[in-house]
VEXLOVO-563168 format. One record per residue (C-alpha): residue number from 1; residue in one letter; x, y, z. Coordinates in Angstrom, 1 decimal. Layout:
<nodes>
(NUM "a" (X Y Z)),
...
</nodes>
This chain:
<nodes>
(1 "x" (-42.7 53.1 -9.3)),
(2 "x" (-46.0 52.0 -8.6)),
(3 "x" (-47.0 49.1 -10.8)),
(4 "x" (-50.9 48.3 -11.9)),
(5 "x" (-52.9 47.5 -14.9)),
(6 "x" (-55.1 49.4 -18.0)),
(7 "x" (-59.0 48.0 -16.6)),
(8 "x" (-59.9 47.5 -20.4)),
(9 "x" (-59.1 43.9 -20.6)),
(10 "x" (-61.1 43.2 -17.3)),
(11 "x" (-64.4 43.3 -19.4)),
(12 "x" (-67.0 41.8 -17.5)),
(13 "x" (-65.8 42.7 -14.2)),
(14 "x" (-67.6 45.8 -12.3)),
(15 "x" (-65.0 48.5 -10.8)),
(16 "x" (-65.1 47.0 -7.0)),
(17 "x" (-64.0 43.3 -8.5)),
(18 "x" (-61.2 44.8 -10.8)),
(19 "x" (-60.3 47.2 -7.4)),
(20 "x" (-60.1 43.9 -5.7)),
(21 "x" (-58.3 41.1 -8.0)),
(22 "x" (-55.6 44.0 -8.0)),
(23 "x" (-55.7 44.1 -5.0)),
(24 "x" (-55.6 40.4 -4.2)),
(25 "x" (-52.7 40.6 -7.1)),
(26 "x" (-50.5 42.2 -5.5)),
(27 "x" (-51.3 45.5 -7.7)),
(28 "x" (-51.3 49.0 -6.6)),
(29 "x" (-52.8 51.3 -9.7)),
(30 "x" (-55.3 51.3 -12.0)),
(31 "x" (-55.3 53.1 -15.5)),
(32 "x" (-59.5 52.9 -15.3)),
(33 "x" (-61.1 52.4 -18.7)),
(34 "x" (-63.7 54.9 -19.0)),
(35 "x" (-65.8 54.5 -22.4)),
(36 "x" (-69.0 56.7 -22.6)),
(37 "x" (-71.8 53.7 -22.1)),
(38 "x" (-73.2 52.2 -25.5)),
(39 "x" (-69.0 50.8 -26.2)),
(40 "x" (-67.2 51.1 -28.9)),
(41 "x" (-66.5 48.1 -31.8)),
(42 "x" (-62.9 48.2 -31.8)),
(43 "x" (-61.0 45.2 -29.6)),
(44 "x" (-60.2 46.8 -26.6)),
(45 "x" (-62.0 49.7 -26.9)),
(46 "x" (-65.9 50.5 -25.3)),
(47 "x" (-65.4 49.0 -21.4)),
(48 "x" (-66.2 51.3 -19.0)),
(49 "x" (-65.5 50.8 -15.0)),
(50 "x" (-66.1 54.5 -13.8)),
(51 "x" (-69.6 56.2 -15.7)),
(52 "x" (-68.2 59.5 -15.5)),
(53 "x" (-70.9 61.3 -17.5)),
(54 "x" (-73.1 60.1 -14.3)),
(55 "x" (-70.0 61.0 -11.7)),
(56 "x" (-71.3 62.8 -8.4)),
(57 "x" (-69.1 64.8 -5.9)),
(58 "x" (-71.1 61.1 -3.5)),
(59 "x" (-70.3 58.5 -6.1)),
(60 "x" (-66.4 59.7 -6.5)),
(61 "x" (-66.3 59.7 -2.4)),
(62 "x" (-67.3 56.3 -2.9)),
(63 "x" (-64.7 55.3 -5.1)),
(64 "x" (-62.2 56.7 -3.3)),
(65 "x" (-63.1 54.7 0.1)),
(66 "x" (-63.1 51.8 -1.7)),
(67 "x" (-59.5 51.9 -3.2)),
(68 "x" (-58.0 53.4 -0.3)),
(69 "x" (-59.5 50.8 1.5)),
(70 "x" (-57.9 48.0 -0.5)),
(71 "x" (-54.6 49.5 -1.1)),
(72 "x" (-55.3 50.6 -5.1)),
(73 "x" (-54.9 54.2 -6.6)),
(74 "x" (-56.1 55.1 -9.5)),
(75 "x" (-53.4 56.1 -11.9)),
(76 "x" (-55.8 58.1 -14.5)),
(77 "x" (-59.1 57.3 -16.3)),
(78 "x" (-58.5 55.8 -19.7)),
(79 "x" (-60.7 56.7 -23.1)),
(80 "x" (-58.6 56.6 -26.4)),
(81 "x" (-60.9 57.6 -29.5)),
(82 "x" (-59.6 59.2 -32.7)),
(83 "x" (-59.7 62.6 -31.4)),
(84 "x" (-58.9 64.2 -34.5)),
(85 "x" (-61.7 62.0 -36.5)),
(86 "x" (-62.3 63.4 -40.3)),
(87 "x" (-66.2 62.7 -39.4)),
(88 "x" (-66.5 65.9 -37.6)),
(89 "x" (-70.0 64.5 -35.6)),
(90 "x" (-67.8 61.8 -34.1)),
(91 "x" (-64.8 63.8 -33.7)),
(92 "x" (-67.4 66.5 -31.6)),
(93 "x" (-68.6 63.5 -29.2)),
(94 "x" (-65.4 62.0 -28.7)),
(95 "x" (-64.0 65.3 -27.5)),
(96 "x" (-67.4 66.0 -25.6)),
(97 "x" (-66.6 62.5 -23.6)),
(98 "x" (-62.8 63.7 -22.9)),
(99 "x" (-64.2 67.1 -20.8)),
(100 "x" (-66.4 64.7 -19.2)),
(101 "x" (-63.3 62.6 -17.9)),
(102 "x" (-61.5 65.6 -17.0)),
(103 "x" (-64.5 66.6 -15.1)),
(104 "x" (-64.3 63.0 -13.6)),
(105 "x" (-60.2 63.1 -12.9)),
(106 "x" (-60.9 66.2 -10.8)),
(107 "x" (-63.6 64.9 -9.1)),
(108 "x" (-61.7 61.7 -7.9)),
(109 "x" (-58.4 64.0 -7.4)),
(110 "x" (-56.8 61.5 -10.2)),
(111 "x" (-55.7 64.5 -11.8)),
(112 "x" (-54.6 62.6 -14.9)),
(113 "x" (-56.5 61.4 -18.5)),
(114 "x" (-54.9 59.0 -20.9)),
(115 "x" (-56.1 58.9 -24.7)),
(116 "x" (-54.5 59.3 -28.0)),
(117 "x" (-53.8 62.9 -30.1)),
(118 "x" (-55.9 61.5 -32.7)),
(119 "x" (-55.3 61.7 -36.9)),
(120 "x" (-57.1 62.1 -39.6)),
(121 "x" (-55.3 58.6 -41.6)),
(122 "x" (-55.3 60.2 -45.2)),
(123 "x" (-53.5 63.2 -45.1)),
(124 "x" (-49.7 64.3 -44.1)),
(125 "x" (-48.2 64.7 -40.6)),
(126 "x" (-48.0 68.1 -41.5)),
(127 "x" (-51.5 68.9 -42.4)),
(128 "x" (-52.8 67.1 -39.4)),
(129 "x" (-50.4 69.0 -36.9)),
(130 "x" (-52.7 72.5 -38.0)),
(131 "x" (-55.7 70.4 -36.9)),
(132 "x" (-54.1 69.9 -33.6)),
(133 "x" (-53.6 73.3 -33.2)),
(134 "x" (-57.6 74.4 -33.6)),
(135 "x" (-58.7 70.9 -31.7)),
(136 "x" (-56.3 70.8 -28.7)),
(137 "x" (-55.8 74.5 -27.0)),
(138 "x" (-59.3 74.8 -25.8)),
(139 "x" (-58.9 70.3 -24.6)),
(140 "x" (-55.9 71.6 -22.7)),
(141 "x" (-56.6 74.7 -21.4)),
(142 "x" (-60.1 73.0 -19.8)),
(143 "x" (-57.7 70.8 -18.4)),
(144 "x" (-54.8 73.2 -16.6)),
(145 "x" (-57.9 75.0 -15.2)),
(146 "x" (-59.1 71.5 -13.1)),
(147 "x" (-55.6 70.8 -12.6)),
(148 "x" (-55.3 67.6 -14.9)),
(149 "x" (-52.8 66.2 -16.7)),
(150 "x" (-53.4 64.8 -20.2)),
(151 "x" (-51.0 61.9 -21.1)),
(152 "x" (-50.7 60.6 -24.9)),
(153 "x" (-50.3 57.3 -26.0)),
(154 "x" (-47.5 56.5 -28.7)),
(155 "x" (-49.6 53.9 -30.0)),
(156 "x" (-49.6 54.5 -34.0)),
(157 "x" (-53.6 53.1 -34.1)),
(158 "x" (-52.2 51.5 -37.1)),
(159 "x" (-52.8 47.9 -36.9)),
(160 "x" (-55.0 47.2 -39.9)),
(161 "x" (-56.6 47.6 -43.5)),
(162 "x" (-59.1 50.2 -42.4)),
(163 "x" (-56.7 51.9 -40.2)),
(164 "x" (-54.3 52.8 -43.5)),
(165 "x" (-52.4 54.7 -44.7)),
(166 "x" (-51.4 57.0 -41.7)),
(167 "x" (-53.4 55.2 -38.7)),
(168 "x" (-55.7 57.3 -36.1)),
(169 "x" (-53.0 58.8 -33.6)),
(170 "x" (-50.1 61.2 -34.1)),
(171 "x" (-48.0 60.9 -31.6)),
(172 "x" (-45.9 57.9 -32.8)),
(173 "x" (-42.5 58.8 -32.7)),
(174 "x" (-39.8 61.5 -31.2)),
(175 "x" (-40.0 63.2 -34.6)),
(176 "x" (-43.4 63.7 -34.0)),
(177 "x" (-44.1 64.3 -30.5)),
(178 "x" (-41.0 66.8 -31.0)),
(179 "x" (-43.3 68.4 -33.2)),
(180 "x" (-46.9 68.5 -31.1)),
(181 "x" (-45.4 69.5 -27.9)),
(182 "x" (-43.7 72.8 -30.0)),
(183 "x" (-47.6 73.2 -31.5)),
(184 "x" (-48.4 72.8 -27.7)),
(185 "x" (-46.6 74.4 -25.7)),
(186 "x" (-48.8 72.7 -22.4)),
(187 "x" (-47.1 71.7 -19.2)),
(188 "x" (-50.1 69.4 -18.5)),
(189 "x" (-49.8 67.4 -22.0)),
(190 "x" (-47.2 64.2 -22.3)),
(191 "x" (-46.9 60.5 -23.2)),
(192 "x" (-48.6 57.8 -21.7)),
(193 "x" (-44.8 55.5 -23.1)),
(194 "x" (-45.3 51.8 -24.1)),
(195 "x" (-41.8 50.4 -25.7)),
(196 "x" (-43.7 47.9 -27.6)),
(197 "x" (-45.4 50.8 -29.9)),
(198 "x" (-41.5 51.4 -31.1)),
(199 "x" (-40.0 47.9 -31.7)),
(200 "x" (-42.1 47.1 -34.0)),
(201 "x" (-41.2 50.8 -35.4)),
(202 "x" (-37.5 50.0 -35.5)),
(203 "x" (-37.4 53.0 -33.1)),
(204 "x" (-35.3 52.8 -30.3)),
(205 "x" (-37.5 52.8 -27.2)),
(206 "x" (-34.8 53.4 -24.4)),
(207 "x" (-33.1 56.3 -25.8)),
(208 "x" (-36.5 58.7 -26.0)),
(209 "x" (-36.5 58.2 -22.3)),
(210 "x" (-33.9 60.6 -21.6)),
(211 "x" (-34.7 63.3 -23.8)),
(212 "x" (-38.5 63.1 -22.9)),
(213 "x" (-37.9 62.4 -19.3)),
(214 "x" (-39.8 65.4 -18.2)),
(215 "x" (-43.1 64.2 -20.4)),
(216 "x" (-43.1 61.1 -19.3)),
(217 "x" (-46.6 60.9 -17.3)),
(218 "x" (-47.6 57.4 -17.0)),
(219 "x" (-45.9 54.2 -18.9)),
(220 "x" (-47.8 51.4 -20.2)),
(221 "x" (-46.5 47.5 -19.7)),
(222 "x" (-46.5 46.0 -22.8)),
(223 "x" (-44.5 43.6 -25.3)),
(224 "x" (-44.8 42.5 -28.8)),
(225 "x" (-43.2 40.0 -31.0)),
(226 "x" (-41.8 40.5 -34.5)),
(227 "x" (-41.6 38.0 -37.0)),
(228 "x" (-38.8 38.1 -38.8)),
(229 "x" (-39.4 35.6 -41.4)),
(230 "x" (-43.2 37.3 -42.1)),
(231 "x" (-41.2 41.0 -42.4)),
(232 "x" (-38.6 39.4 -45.0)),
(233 "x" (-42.0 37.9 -46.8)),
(234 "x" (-44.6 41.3 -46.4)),
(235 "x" (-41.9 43.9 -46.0)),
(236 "x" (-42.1 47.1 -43.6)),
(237 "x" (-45.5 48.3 -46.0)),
(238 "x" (-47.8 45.6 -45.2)),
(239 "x" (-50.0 46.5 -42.0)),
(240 "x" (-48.3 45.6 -39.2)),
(241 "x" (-50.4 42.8 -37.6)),
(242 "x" (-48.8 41.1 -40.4)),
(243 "x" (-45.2 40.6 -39.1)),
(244 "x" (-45.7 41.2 -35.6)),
(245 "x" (-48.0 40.4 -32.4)),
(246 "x" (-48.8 41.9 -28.8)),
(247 "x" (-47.6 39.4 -26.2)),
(248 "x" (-47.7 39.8 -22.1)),
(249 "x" (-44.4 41.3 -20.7)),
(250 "x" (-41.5 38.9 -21.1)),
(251 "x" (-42.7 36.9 -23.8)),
(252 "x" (-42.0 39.3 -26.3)),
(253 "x" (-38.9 41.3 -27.6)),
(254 "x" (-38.4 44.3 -25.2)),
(255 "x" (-36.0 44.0 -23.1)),
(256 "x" (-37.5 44.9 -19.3)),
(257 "x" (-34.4 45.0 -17.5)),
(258 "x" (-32.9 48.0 -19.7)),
(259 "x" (-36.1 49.5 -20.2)),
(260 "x" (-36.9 49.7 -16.4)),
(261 "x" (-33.3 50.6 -15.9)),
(262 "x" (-33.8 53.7 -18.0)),
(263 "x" (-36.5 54.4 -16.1)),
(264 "x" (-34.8 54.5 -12.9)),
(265 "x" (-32.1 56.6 -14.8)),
(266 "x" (-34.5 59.2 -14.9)),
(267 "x" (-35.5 59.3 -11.5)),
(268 "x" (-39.1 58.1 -12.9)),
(269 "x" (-41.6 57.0 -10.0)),
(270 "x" (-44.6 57.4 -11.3)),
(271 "x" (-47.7 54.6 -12.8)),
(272 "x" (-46.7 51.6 -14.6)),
(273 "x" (-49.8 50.0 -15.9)),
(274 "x" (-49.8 46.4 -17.8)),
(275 "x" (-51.8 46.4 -21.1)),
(276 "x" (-53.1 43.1 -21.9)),
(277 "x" (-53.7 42.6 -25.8)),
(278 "x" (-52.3 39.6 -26.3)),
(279 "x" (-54.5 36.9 -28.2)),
(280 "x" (-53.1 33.1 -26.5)),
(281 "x" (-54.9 35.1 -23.7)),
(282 "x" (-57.8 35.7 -24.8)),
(283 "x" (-61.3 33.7 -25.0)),
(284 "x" (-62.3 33.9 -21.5)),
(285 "x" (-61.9 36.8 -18.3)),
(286 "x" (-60.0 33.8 -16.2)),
(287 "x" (-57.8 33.8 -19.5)),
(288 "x" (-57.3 37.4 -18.9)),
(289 "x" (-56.6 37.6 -15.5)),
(290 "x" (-54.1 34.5 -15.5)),
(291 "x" (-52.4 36.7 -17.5)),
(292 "x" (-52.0 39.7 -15.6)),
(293 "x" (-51.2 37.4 -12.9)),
(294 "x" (-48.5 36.0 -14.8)),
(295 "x" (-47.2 39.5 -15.9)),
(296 "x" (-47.3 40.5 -12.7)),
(297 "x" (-45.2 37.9 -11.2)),
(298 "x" (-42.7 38.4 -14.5)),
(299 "x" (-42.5 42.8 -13.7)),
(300 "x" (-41.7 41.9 -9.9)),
(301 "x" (-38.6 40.9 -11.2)),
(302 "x" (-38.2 44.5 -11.8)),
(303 "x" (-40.6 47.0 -10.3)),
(304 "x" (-40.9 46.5 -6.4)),
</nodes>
């Protein structure tokens, strides 16, 4: 396994000084967040370290020398919109931007894109599994044909008041990725797997390891804290910033030494990227990057 970080929370930063504090972190991938330029207004969401709609064959070369250079890959080029928005002029340029980072992947011989399925929040699983079929075919079939993989996220996109009832991204259990990769039948689609997405699920996040070994394209490092005493209070209904909290790796409620020993079950040796979202480190970008350096020394306990 080849351990890195998600670029997003390294706003601020141009691509050769996030290339290099991995680097000088001891790092050796980066899951490259590639917004189209103008951002987005959700946290996390609308940094951009690679321009891909501007990517030419000289730029890529460029990028390329430089990582190799410093001992970096880059796992896949990030961008994670509500692909299945119910605003069909948003849901048009979102998917517009995802050819254009397929388009980029090849270029850079990255090969891989990480986003969500999308969901339109107000109606069934059901219902939205027949827009997946009309949205995603020609998404995937663009991608087989450059030879790119497209990884999902599990993240529900369910956080808050706006995001309710049924949050902006499908894939957010077995049950349901069970049921997309049967309405998509790709051997370029998976999961992009972060545990934390399924603890505060009361799912069981080692166990889908083994049955999904095969789909497992790239894993995020993440952890999140549940409180108890807020669920007894707001119950499993209320939105889930509520009664729980994203936290750096080991100062949450996964538990990394069964997790990554599942993953060494499954012969997995692919990207593992660490997600910063977690608020006592936010404020400042040397907030940010103390902790990635402090998750990094915590995962080496682990990943070497």
């Amino acid at each position: 396994m080849k351990l890195g970080l998600i670029t997003s929370i390294c706003d601020g930063m141009d691509f050769k000084e996030v290339v290099d504090f991995a680097s000088e972190t001891g790092l050796e991938c980066l899951e490259v967040a590639c917004w189209p330029q103008g951002g987005a207004a959700r946290r996390y969401a609308g940094v951009s370290h690679i321009d891909v709609g501007n990517l030419t064959r000289d730029r890529a070369r460029e990028i390329t020398a430089y990582c190799k250079a410093r001992g970096v890959e880059i796992s896949a080029l990030a961008y994670y919109p509500n692909t299945l928005d119910p605003d069909l002029e948003k849901r048009a340029s979102y998917i517009a931007h995802l050819y254009k980072l397929i388009d980029a992947a090849a270029l850079l011989d990255v090969n891989m894109i990480t986003t969500f399925i999308g969901r339109i929040p107000d109606e069934t699983v059901s219902e939205n599994l027949e827009v997946v079929k009309e949205v995603w075919p020609p998404i995937l079939d663009y991608a087989k044909s450059k030879g790119v993989r497209v990884a999902i996220e599990n993240c529900p996109m369910l956080f808050t008041e706006d995001e309710w009832p049924g949050g902006q991204n499908l894939m957010t259990s077995p049950a349901n990725w069970r049921r997309v990769f049967e309405a998509l039948p790709y051997d370029n689609l998976g999961i992009n797997y972060d545990p934390s997405h399924f603890v505060w699920q009361q799912i069981d996040y080692i166990k889908p390891l083994y049955e999904f070994k095969d789909k497992i394209f790239q894993v995020h490092f993440k952890d999140i804290k549940v409180s108890q005493a807020a669920l007894e209070d707001v119950g499993i209904m209320a939105t889930p910033l509520e009664f729980m909290s994203p936290k750096i790796p080991g100062l949450g409620d996964v538990d990394w030494g069964k997790f990554v020993s599942a993953l060494t079950d499954i012969r997995y040796d692919g990207y593992t990227c660490i997600e910063v979202e977690d608020k006592a480190f936010e404020g400042s970008l040397e907030s940010a990057k103390r902790a990635v350096v402090q998750s990094t020394a915590y995962l080496r306990n682990f990943v070497r």
